[in-house]
NUVEXDO-95188 format. One record per atom (N, C-alpha, C): residue in three letters; z, x negated, y negated. Coordinates in pm, whole numbers, padded with zeros to 5 digits, always signed. Example, Ala and Ser with C-alpha at 12.3 -4.5 7.8 and 13.67 -1.06 7.14 Angstrom:
ala+00780-01319+00569;ala+00780-01230+00450;ala+00780-01320+00330;ser+00708-01285+00225;ser+00714-01367+00106;ser+00787-01290-00003;
% end
This chain:
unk+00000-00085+00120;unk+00000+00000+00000;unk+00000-00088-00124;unk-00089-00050-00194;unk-00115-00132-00379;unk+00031-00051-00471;unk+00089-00110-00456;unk+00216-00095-00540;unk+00219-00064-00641;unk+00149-00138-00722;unk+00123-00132-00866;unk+00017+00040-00874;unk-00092+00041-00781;unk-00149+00171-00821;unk-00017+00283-00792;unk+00040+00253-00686;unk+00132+00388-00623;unk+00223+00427-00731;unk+00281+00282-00823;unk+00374+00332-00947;unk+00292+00408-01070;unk+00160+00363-01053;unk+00076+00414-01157;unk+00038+00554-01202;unk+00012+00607-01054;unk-00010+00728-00978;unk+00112+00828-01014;unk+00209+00760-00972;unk+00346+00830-00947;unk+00411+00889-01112;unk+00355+00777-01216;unk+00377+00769-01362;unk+00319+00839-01398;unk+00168+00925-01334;unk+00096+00988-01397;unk+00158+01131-01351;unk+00237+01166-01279;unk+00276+01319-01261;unk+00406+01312-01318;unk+00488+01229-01305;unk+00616+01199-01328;unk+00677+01106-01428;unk+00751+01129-01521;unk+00836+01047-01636;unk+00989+00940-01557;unk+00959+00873-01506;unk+01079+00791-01411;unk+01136+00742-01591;unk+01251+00735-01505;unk+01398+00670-01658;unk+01462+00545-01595;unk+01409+00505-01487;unk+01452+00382-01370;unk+01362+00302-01349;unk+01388+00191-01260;unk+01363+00135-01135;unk+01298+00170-01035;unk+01156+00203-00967;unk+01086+00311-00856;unk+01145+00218-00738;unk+01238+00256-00642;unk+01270+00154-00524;unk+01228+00247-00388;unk+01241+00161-00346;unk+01173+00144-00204;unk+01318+00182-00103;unk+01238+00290-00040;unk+01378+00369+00013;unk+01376+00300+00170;unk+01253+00311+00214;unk+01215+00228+00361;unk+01106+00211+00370;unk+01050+00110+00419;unk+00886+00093+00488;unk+00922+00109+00662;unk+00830+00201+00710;unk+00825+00183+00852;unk+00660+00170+00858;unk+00657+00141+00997;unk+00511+00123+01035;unk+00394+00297+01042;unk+00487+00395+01024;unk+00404+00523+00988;unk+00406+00622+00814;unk+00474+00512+00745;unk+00538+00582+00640;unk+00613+00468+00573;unk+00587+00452+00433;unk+00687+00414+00297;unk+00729+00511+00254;unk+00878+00512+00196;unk+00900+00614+00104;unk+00969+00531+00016;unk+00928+00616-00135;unk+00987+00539-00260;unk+01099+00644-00355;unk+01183+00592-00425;unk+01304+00689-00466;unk+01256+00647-00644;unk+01225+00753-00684;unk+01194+00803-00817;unk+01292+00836-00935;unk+01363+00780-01016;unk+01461+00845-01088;unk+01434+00899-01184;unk+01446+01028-01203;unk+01432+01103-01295;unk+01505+01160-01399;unk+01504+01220-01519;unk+01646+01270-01634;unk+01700+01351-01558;unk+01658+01452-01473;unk+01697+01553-01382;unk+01730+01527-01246;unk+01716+01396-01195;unk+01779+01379-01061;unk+01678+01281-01016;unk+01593+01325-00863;unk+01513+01251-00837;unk+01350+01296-00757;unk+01254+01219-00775;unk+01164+01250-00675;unk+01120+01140-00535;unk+01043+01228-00513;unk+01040+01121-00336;unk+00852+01077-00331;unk+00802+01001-00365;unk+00722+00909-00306;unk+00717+00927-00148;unk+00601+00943-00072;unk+00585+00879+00089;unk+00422+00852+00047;unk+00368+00759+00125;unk+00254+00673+00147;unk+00280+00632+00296;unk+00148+00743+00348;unk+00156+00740+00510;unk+00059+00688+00554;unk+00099+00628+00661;unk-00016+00529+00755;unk-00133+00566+00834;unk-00211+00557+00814;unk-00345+00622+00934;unk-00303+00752+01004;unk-00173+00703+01112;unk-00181+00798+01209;unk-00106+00925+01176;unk-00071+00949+01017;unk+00006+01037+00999;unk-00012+01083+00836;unk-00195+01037+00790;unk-00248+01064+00707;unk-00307+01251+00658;unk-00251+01295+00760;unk-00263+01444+00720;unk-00172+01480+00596;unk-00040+01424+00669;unk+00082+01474+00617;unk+00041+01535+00457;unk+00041+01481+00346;unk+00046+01492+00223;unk-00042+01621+00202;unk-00121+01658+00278;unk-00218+01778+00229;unk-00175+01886+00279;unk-00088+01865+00442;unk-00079+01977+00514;unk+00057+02027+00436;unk+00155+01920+00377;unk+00254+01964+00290;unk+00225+02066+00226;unk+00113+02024+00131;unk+00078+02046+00020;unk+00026+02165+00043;unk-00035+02215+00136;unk-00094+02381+00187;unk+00016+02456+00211;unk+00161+02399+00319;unk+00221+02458+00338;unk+00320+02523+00198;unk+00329+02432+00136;unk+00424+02469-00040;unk+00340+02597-00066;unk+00209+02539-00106;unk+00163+02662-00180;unk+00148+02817-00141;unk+00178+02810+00015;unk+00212+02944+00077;unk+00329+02956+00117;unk+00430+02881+00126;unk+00571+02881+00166;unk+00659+02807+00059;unk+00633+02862-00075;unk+00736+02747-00162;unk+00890+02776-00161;unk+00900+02892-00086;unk+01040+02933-00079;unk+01133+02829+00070;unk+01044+02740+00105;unk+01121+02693+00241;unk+01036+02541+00239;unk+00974+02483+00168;unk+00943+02347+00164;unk+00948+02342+00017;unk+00969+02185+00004;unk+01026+02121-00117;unk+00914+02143-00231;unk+00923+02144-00336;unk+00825+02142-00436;unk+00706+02032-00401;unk+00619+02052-00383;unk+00528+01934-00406;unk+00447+01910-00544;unk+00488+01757-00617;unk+00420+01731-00719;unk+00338+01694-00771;unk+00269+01601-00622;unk+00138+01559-00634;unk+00118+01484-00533;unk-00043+01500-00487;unk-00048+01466-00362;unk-00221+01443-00359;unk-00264+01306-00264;unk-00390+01257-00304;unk-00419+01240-00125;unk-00495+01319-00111;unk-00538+01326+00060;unk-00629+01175+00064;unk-00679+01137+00008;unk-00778+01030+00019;unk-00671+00888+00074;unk-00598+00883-00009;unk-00479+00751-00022;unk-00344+00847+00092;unk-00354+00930+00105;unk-00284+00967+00159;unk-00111+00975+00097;unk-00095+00998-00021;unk+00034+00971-00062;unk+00065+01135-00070;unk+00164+01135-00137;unk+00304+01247-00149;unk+00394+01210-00233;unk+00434+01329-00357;unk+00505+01329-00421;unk+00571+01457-00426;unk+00674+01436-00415;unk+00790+01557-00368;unk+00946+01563-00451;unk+00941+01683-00530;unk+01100+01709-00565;unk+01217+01715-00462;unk+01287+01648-00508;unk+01421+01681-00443;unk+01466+01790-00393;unk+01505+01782-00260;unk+01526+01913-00212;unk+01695+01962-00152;unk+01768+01823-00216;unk+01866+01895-00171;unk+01991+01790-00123;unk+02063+01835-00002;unk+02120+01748+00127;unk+02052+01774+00224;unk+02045+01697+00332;unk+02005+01710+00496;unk+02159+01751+00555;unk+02111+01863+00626;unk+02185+01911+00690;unk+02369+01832+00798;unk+02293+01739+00815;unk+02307+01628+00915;unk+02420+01582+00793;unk+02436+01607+00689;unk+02605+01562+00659;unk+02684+01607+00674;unk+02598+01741+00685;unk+02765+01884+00735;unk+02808+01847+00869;unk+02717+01779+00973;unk+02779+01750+01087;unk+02678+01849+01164;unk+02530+01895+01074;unk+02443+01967+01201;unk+02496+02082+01252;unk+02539+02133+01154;unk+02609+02300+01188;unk+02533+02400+01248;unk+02574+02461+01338;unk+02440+02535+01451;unk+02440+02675+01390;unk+02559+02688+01281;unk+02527+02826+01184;unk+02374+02818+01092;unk+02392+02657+01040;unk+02251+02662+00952;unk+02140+02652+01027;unk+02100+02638+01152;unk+02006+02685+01257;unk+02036+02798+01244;unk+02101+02884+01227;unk+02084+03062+01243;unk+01995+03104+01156;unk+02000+03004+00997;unk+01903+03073+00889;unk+01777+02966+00883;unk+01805+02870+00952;unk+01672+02791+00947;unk+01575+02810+01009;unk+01609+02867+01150;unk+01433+02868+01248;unk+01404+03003+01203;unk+01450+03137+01112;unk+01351+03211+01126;unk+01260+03222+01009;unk+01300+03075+00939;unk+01242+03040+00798;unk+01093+02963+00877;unk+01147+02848+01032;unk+01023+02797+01038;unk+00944+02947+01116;unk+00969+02972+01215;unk+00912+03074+01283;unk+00801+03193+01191;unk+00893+03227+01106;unk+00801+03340+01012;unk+00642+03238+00924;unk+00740+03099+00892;unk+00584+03028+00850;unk+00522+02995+00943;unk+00526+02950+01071;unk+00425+02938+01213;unk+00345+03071+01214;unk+00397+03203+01200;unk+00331+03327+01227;unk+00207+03316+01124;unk+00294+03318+00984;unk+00171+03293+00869;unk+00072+03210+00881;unk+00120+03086+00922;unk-00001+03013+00955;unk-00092+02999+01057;unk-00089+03076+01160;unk-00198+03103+01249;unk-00312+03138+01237;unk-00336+03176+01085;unk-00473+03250+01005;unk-00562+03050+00984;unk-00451+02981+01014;unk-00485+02864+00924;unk-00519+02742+00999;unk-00467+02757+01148;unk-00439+02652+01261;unk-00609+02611+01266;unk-00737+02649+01270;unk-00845+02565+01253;unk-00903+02502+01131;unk-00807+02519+00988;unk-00831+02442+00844;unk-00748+02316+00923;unk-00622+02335+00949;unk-00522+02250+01010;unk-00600+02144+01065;unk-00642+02185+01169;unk-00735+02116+01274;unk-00821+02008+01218;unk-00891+02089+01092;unk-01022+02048+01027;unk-00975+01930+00975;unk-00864+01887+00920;unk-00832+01773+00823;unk-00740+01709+00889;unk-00717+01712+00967;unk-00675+01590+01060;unk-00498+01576+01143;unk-00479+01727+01138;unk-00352+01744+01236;unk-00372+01751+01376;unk-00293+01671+01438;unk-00299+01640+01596;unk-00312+01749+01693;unk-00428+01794+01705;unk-00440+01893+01857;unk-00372+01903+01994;unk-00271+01951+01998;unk-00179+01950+02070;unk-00194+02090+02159;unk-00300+02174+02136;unk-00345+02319+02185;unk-00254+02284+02356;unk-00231+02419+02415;unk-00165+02431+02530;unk-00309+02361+02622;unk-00443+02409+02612;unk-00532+02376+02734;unk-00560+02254+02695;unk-00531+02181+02603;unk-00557+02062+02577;unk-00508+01992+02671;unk-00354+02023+02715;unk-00212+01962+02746;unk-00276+01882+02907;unk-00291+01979+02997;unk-00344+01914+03118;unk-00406+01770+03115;unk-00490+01750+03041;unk-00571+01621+02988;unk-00565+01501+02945;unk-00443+01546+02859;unk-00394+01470+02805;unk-00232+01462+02912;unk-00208+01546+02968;unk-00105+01447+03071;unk-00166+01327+03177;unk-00254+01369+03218;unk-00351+01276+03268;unk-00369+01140+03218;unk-00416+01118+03050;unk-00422+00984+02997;unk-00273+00928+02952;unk-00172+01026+02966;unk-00035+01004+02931;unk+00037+00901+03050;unk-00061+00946+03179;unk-00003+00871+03320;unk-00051+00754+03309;unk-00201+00737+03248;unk-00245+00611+03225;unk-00223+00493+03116;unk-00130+00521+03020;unk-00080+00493+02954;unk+00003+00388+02979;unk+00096+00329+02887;unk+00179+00188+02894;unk+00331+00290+02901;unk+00442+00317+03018;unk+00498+00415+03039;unk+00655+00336+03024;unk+00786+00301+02936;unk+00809+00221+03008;unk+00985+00304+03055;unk+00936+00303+03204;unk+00988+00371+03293;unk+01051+00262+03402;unk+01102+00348+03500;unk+01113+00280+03646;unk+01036+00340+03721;unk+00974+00254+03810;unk+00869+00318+03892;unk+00857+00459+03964;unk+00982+00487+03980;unk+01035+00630+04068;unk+01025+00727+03974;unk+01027+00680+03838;unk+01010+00796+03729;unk+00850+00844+03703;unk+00773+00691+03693;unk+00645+00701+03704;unk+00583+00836+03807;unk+00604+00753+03957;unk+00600+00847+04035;unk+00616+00959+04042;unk+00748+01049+03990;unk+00780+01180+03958;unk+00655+01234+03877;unk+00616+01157+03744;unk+00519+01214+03678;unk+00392+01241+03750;unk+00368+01199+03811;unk+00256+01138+03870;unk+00203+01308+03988;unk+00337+01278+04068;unk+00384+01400+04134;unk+00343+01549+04066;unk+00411+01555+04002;unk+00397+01643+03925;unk+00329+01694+03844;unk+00214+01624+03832;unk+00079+01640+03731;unk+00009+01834+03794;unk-00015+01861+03891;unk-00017+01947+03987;unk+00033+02088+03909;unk+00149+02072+03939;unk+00246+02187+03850;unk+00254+02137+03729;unk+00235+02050+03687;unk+00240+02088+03518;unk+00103+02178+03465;unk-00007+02191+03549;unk-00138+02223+03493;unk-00065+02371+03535;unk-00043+02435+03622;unk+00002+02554+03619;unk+00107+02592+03559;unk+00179+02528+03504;unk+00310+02581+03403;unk+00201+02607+03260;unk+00118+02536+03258;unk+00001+02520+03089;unk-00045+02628+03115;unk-00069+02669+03249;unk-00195+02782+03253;unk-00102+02910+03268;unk+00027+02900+03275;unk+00107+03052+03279;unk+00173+03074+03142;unk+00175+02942+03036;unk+00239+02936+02940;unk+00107+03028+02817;unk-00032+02964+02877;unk-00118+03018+02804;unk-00170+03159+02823;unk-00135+03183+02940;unk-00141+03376+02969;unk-00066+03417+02882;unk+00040+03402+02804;unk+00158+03435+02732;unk+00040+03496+02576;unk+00113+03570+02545;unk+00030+03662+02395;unk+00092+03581+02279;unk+00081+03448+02275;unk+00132+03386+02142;unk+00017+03281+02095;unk-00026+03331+01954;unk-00085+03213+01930;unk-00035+03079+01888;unk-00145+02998+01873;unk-00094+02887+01846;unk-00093+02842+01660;unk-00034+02733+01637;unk-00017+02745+01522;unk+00023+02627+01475;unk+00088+02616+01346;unk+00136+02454+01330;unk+00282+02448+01377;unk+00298+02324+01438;unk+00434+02266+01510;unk+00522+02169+01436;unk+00603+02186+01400;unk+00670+02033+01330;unk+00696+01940+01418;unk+00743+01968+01538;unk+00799+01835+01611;unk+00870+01747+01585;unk+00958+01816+01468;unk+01056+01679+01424;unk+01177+01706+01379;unk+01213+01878+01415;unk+01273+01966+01342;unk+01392+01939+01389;unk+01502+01804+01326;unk+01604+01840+01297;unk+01716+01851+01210;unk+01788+01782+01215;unk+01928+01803+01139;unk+01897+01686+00993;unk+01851+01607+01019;unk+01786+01504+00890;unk+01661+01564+00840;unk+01588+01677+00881;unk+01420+01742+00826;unk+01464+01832+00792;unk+01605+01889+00747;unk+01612+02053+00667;unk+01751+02000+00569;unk+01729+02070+00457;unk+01759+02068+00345;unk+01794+02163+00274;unk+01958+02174+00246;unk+01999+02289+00197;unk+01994+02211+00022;unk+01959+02318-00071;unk+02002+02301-00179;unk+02097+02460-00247;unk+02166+02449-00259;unk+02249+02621-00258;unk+02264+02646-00158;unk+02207+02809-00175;unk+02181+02867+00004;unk+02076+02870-00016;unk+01989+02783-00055;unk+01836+02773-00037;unk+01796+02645+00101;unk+01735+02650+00183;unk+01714+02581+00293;unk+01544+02553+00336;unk+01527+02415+00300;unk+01372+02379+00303;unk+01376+02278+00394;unk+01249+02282+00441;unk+01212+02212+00598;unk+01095+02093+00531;unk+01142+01967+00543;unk+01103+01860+00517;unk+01003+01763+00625;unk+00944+01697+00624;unk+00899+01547+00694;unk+00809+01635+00811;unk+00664+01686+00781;unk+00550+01718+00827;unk+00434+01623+00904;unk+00548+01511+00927;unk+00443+01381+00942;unk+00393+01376+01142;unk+00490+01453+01157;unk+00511+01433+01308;unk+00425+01597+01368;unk+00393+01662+01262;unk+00309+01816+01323;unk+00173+01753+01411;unk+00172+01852+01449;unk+00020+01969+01538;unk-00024+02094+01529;unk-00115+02091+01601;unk-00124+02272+01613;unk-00133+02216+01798;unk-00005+02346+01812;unk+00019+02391+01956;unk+00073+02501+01965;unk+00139+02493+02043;unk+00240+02646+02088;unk+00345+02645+01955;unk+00384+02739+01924;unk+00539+02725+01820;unk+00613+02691+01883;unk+00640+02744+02000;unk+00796+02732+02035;unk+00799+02610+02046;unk+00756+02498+02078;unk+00741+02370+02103;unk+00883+02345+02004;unk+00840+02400+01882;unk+00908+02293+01771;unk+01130+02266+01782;unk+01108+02387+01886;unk+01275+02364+01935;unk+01323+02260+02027;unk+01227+02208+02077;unk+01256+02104+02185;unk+01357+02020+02086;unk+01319+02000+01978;unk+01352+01825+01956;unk+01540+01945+01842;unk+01535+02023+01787;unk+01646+02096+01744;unk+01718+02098+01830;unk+01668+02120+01978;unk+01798+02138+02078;unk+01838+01995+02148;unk+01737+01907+02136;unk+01804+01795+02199;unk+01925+01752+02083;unk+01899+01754+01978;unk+01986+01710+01896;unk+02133+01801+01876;unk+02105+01924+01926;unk+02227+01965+01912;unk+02301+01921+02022;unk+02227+01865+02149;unk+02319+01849+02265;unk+02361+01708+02235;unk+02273+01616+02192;unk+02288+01430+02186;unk+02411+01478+01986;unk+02390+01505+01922;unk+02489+01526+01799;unk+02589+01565+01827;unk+02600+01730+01872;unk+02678+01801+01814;unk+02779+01809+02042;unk+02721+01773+02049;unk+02790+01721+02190;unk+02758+01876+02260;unk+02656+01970+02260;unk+02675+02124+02314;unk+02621+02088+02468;unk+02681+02159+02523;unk+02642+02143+02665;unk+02505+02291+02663;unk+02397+02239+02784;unk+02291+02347+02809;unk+02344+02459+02841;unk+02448+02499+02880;unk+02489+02613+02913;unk+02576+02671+02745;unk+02571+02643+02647;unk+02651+02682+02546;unk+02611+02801+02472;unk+02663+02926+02432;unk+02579+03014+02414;unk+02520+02988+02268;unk+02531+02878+02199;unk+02480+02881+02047;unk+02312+02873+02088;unk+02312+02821+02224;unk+02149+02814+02233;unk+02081+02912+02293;unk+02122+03032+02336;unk+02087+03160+02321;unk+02096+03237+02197;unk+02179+03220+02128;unk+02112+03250+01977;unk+02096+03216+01884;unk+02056+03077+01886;unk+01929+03025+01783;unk+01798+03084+01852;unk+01789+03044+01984;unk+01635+03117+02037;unk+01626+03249+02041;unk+01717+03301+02019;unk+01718+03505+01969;unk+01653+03481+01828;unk+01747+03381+01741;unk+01710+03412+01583;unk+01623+03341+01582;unk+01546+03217+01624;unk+01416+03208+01658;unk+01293+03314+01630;unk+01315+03348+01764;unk+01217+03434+01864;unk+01186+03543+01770;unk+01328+03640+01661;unk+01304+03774+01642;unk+01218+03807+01554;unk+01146+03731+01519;unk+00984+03747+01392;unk+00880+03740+01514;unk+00910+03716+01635;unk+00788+03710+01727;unk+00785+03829+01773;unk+00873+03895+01810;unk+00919+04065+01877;unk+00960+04021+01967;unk+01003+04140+02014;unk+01081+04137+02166;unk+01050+04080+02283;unk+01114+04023+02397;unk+01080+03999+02544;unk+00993+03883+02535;unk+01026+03812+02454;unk+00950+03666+02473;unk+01035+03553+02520;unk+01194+03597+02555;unk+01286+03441+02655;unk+01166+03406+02764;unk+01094+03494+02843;unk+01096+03373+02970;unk+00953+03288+02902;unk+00902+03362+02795;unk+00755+03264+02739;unk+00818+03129+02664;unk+00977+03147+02632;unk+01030+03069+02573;unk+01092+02946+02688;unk+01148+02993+02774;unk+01172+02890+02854;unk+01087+02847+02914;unk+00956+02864+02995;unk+00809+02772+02978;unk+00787+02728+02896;unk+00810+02742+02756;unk+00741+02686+02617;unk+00839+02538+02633;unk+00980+02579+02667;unk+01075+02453+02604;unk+01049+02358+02710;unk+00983+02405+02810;unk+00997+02274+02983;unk+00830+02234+02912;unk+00732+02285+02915;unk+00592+02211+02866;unk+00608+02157+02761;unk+00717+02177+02662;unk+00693+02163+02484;unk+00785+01972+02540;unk+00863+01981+02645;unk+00941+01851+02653;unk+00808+01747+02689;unk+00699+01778+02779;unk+00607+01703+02750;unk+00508+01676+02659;unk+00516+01778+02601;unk+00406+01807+02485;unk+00477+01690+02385;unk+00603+01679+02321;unk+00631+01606+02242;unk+00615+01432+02312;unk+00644+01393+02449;unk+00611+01299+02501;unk+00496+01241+02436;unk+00397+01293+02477;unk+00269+01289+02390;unk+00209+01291+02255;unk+00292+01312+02189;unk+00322+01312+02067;unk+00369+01159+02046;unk+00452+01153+02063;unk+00519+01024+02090;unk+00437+00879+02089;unk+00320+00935+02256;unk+00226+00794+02278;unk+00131+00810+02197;unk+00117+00915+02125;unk-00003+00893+02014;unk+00083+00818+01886;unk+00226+00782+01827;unk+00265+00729+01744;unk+00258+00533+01802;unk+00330+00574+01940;unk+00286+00448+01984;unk+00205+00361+02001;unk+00027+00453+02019;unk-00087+00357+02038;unk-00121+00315+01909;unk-00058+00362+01790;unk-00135+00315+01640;unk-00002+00217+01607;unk+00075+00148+01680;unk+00155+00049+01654;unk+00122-00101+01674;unk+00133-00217+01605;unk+00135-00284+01684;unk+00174-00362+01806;unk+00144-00432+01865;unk+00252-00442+02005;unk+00387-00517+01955;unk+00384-00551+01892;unk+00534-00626+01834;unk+00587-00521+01764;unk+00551-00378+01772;unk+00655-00263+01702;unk+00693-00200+01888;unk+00644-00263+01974;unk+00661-00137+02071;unk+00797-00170+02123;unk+00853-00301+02182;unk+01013-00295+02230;unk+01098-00157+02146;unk+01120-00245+02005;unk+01161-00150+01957;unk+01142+00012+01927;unk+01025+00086+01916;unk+01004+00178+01964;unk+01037+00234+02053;unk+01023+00157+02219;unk+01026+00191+02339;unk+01214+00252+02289;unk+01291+00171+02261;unk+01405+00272+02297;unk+01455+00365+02263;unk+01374+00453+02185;unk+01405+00614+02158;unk+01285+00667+02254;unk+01163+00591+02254;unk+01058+00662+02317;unk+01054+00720+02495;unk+01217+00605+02547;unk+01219+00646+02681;unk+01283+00759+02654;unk+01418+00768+02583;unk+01503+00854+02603;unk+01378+00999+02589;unk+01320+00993+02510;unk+01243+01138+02500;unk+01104+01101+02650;unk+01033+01072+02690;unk+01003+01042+02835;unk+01110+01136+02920;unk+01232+01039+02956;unk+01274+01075+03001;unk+01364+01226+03015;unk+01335+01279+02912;unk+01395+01429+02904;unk+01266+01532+03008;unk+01145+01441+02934;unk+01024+01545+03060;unk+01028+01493+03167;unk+01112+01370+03222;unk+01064+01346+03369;unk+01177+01480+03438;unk+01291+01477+03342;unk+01417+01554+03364;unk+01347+01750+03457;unk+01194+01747+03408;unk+01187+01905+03393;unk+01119+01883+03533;unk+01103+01777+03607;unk+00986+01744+03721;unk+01055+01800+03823;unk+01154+01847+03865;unk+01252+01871+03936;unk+01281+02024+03952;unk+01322+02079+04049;unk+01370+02243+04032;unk+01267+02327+04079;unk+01150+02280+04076;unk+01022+02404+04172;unk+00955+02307+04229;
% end
């Protein structure tokens, strides 16, 4: 990133009274901290593989400004993002599974809305993650750099079989597909008041919705210590679900066992645009999520 243009850029929407610093560089994303007379704005400048982000923001604000952050300016070409402050992340309260009661039917109702939109989505460069896709791509997922123990390999391997029929009973299901966050948790939502906006679009697709609970519920179990049997996770997926209508649990529990591979994949597409001296480090969040789908290979 040209530094000097990004402050230039950033000067041209925004009056900074500071210092523009550099909040983090990772290998999919810079973000820069903006000081403003009124508080602050947020700078991101995203990398190739996550060069949608800034536009798909930027669509989602202008039809959902009540649940994503203001966007102030945003250049699809360079791929940057400029964004008002939106608040706290949840994740200081300690990831309270009450503010999941008012958060997923904020994402859910915008997944519905945007289903009119999932082939603009498509068009500009969000990751196709479609359910019939899925088979196919488990396939190049096996061929992939996995890093497993061989018996885990194997399981996958096994199991390729029934995963194409869990895709093909998940897709009999009457839900379209739509945009996914895949990243939805306790650090990506943002209370300001009782106002609550859903942040960091960098990690979407268009797939199934329900997908986007996989990664909310792992975190409530790895955070907030909830065991799978706890009933808070029967009703977040009630208050979920209830903008979808009625009698959609068992489309939901297929959604959450395919959506654990679906994000896998997600995953090796962040991984192959790394270099190999980013992958050790990578690899050790990337098994733990692996390993949650080898977890679903089991039981039929």
């Amino acid at each position: 990133m040209d530094s000097t243009a990004a402050e230039d850029w950033i000067r041209a929407h925004v009056d900074p009274v500071g210092a523009i610093e550099t909040v983090h560089e990772r290998p999919w994303s810079t973000v820069l901290r903006v000081p403003l007379a009124d508080g602050f704005a947020w700078f991101k400048a995203c990398a190739p593989v996550q060069a949608f982000e800034p536009r798909l923001t930027s669509e989602l604000f202008a039809r959902w400004p009540d649940r994503l952050p203001e966007v102030l300016g945003h250049d699809e070409e360079r791929a940057w993002l400029l964004l008002a402050d939106a608040g706290t992340p949840i994740r200081v309260f300690g990831n309270p599974p009450e503010a999941w009661l008012a958060a997923l039917p904020l994402c859910s109702e915008l997944q519905r809305g945007e289903v009119a939109h999932a082939h603009e989505h498509l068009e500009h460069g969000v990751p196709d993650l479609r359910v019939p896709t899925l088979p196919g791509r488990y396939e190049r997922f096996l061929h992939g750099e996995l890093p497993l123990e061989q018996d885990e390999i194997h399981r996958l391997r096994e199991f390729a079989p029934r995963f194409a029929e869990l895709c093909a009973e998940l897709a009999a299901h009457d839900v379209p597909e739509t945009i996914q966050h895949d990243d939805l948790h306790h650090a990506n939502v943002y209370s300001q008041g009782k106002q609550l906006r859903l942040l960091d679009w960098g990690d979407s697709s268009v797939a199934h919705p329900f997908f986007s609970l996989v990664v909310t519920f792992r975190f409530l179990e790895e955070i907030n210590k909830l065991l799978p049997s706890d009933p808070w996770f029967a009703r977040l997926r009630d208050a979920y679900l209830e903008p979808w209508g009625s009698g959609r649990e068992d489309t939901f529990a297929v959604a959450m066992r395919v959506g654990k591979f679906a994000h896998a994949f997600a995953w090796a597409r962040q991984r192959d645009a790394l270099p190999p001296e980013e992958h050790p480090q990578f690899d050790e969040w990337y098994r733990v999520v692996i390993r949650r789908a080898v977890a679903e290979t089991g039981g039929d």
